[in-house]
N, C-alpha and C positions, 0 to 999 in steps of 0.2 A: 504493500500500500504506500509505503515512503517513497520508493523506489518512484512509483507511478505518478506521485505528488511532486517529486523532482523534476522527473521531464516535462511533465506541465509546466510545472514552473519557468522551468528551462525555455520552451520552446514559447511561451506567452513572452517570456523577456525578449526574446528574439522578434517575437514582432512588435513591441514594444520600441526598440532599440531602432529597427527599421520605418519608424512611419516618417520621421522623416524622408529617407532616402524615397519614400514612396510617394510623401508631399512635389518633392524634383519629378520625378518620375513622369506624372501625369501629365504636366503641360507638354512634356517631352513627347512623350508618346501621343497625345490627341494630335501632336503636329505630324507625328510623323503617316497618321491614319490620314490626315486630311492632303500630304504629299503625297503619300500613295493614290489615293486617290485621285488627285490631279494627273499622277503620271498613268491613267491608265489601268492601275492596278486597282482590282475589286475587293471590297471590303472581306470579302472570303481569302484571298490571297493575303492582303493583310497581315490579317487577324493570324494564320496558319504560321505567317511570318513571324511573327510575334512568341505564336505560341512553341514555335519549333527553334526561333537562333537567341530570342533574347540579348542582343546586342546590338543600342542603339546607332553607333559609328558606323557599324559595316551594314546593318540595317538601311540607314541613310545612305549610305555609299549604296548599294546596292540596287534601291529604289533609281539612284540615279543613272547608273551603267544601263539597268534594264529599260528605261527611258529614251538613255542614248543606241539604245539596238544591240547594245552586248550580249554576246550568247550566254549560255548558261554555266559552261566551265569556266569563264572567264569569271564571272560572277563569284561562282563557288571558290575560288582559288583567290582573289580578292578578301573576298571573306575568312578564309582560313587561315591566310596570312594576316590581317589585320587582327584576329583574334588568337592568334597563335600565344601572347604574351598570357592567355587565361588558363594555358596549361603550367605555365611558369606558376601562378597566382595558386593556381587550385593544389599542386604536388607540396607547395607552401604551407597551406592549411588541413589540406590530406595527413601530411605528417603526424599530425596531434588525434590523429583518429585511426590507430592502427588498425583495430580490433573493431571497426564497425564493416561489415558485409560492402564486400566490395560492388552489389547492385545499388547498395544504398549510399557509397560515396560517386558513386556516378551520376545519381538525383542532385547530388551535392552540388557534385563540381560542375553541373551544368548552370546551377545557380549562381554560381561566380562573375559579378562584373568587376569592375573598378570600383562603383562606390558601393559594395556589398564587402567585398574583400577587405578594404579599407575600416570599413566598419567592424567587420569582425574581428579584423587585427588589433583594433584598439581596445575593444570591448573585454577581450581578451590579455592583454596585458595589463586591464586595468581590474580585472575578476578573474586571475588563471585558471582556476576552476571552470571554466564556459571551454577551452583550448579540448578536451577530449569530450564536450557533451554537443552530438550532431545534432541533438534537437534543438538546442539554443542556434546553431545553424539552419535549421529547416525554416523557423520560423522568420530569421532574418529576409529570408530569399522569398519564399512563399510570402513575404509582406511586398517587397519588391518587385516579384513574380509576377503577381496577380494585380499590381497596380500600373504594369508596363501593359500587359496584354488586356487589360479593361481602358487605357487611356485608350487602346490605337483602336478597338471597335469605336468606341465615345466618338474618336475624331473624324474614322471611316463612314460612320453612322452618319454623321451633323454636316459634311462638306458640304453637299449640294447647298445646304439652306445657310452658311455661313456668309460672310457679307464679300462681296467679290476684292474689296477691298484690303481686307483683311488675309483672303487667298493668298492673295499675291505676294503681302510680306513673309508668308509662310515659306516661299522659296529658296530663300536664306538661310533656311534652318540646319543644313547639310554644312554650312560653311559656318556657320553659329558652333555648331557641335565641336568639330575640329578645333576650331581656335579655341574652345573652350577647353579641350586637352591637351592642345598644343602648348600654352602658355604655361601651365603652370610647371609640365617637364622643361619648358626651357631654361627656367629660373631654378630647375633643380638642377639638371644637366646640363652645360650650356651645347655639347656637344651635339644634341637633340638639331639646333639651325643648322648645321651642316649636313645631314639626316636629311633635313627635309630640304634646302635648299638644294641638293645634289639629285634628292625624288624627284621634283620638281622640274628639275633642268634634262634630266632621261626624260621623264613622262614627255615633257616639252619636243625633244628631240625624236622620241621613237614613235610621238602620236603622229609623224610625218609619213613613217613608213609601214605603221600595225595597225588595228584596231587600240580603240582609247582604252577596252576593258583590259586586253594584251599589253599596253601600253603604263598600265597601272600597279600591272603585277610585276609586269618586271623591272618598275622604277622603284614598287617598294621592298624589292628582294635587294635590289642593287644598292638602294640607299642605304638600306641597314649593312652592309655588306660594308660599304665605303665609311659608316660610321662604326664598326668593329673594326677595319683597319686603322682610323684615325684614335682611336682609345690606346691602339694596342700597339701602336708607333706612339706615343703620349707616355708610355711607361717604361 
């Protein structure tokens, strides 16, 4: 019965802990319901999106490639690259949960973004006790979870009847998001603007001779590639 009074515990503090993260969330996600939208994409695609990759960056990136006529591998490989950092994140917080059934850290680690991660890290060093209880993680994500994939129907749902004015500043949001992550690695890293100034300058170069979705991947393979050389001549 303690046992069982524990992980309630546990897992109510976790969404607890997360309603902020879930407060961000919404506007995020009604936007990105109401650009799918606009590009094309049906509130059933959406929402699927939503409920299958959970990440808003390459979600947005994506919405946009598939706008611009990128096929589907390019797509995929975009995405898997921009989110490749979540298996770093997830093997991070995996650690502290040896002993939970390997199907059920797979629910986990799907749950994993930046500001879930983030939160749990702290949460966690500030109550060590939380580091080996997945329900005090269940509950962080499943707050998050369910407030990304209820924004994007919200926003899939309401486009049509939204004010056309209003649309249109919605278009930005893709360019919104980035800077929004760009900024604050730069200030951690500065090596991050050569990273993206050297993506930037391929993409630029190879959208000459490839597709822009081809063109995307292989600037953010190269970038990172040239910003692992530059760290590693730095030392």
């Amino acid at each position: 019965m303690k046992l069982a009074e524990n992980l309630k515990e546990n897992f109510t503090t976790g969404i607890m802990a997360s309603i902020p993260i879930a407060i961000g969330y919404i506007p995020i996600s009604v936007t990105f319901g109401i650009v799918s939208s606009q590009s094309g994409i049906s509130l059933l695609q959406a929402a699927f999106m939503s409920f299958m990759v959970f990440a808003g960056a390459s979600q947005f990136m994506a919405v946009n490639m598939i706008s611009g006529g990128s096929g589907w591998a390019e797509v995929v490989l975009a995405t898997l690259v921009l989110n490749f950092r979540h298996l770093i994140m997830s093997t991070s917080l995996m650690n502290n949960l040896r002993d939970v059934p390997a199907k059920w850290k797979s629910l986990l680690c799907f749950g994993i973004t930046d500001e879930t991660f983030s939160l749990m890290y702290m949460e966690q060093e500030q109550k060590p006790w939380l580091k080996s209880s997945p329900d005090f993680a269940a509950g962080v994500i499943f707050t998050a979870y369910a407030s990304w994939v209820a924004g994007t129907i919200l926003g899939g749902a309401f486009a049509d009847i939204i004010p056309a004015s209003i649309s249109a500043s919605m278009s930005i949001s893709l360019y919104s998001m980035f800077i929004g992550l760009l900024v604050p690695a730069i200030h951690k890293t500065p090596r991050v603007v050569i990273i993206v100034a050297s993506s930037m300058i391929i993409n630029a170069i190879l959208g000459q001779f490839i597709s822009g979705g081809w063109a995307i991947v292989l600037a953010t393979l190269l970038g990172g590639l040239i910003g692992a050389a530059f760290e590693r001549g730095g030392e």
